[in-house]
N, C-alpha and C positions, 0 to 999 in steps of 0.2 A: 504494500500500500504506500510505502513511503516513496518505493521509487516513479510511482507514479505521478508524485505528487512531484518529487523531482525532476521529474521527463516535463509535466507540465509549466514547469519555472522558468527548465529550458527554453519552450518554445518561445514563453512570452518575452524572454530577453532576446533570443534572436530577431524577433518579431523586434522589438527594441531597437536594436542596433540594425536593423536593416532602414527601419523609417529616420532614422535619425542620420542613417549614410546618405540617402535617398535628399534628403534636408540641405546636407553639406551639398550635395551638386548645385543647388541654386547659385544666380546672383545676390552678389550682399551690398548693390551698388542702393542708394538712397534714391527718390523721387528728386530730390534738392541739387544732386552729383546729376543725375539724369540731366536733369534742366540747365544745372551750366556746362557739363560738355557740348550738348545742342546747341546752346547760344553760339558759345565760339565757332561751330562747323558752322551755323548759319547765319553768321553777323548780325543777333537780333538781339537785344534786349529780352534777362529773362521775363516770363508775365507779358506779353507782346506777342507767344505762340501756345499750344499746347500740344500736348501729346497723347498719342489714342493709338489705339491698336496693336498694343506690348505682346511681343509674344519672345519666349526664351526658347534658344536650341543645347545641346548639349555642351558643354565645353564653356558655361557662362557668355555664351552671342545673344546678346538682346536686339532685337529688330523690333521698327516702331514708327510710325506715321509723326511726323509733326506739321502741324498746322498754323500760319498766322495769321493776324486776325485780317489783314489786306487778301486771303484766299489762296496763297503761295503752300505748297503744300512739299513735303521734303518725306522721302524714302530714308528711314537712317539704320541704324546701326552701330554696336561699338560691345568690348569683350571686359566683361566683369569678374573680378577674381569670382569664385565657388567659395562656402566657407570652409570645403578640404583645400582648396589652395592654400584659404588665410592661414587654416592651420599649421599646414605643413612646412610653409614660410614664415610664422609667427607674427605674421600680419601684415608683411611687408611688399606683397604683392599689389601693384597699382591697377589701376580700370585703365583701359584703351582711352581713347578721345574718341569725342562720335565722329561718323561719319555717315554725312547727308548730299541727300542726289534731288536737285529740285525737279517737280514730278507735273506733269499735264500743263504745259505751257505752250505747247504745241510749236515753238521755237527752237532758237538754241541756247543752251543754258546761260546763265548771266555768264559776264566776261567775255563768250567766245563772239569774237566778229563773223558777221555772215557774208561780210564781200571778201570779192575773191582777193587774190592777191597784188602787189603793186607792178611787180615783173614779172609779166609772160613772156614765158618760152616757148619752143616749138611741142612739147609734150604736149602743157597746156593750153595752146591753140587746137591741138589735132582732140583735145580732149573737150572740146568746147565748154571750156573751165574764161576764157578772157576773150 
């Protein structure tokens, strides 16, 4: 009878330690970190965009929609320690910076010029590029 009671101990501690390993895979980055790495990928004051549609992959990659309130909408992403990373490093494990792709602009992203270039050659003649 006792080992039964034993076998039963057992399971609920493995049961234990598996939820709690299961735990450690998450990101440990804050809602606050979220929002100032965003800002800087997308030169925006934080509170001026938000964020929607959080979704984690393994390995701590958070992907995630950001929206501002002018209607500019950014694809991002960016790699948050796990708290078996923090552990294992004893905390010293940094988050990524975001990284954002401005999304449904139907253009070319900010920065890039759309005319063509100021010297055509014979390529970009035969390429009807000039």
């Amino acid at each position: 009878m006792t080992i039964r009671k034993f076998q039963f101990s057992v399971y609920k501690g493995a049961a234990a330690l598996i939820v709690m390993g299961l735990s450690a895979c998450a990101a440990t980055i804050s809602q606050d970190g979220l929002e100032q790495r965003t800002s800087a990928a997308i030169g925006r004051q934080v509170g001026t965009f938000t964020i929607a549609k959080t979704g984690e992959e393994t390995g701590g990659r958070i992907n995630y929609t950001a929206r501002t309130k002018d209607g500019v909408t950014y694809q991002c992403y960016m790699y948050s320690a796990t708290g078996f990373q923090k552990a294992m490093s004893f905390g010293q494990t940094p988050h990524s910076d975001a990284i954002c792709t401005a999304m449904g602009r139907g253009g070319p992203a900010p920065g890039v010029d759309s005319k063509p270039a100021a010297s055509c050659n014979a390529l970009l003649k035969a390429a009807g590029r000039c």
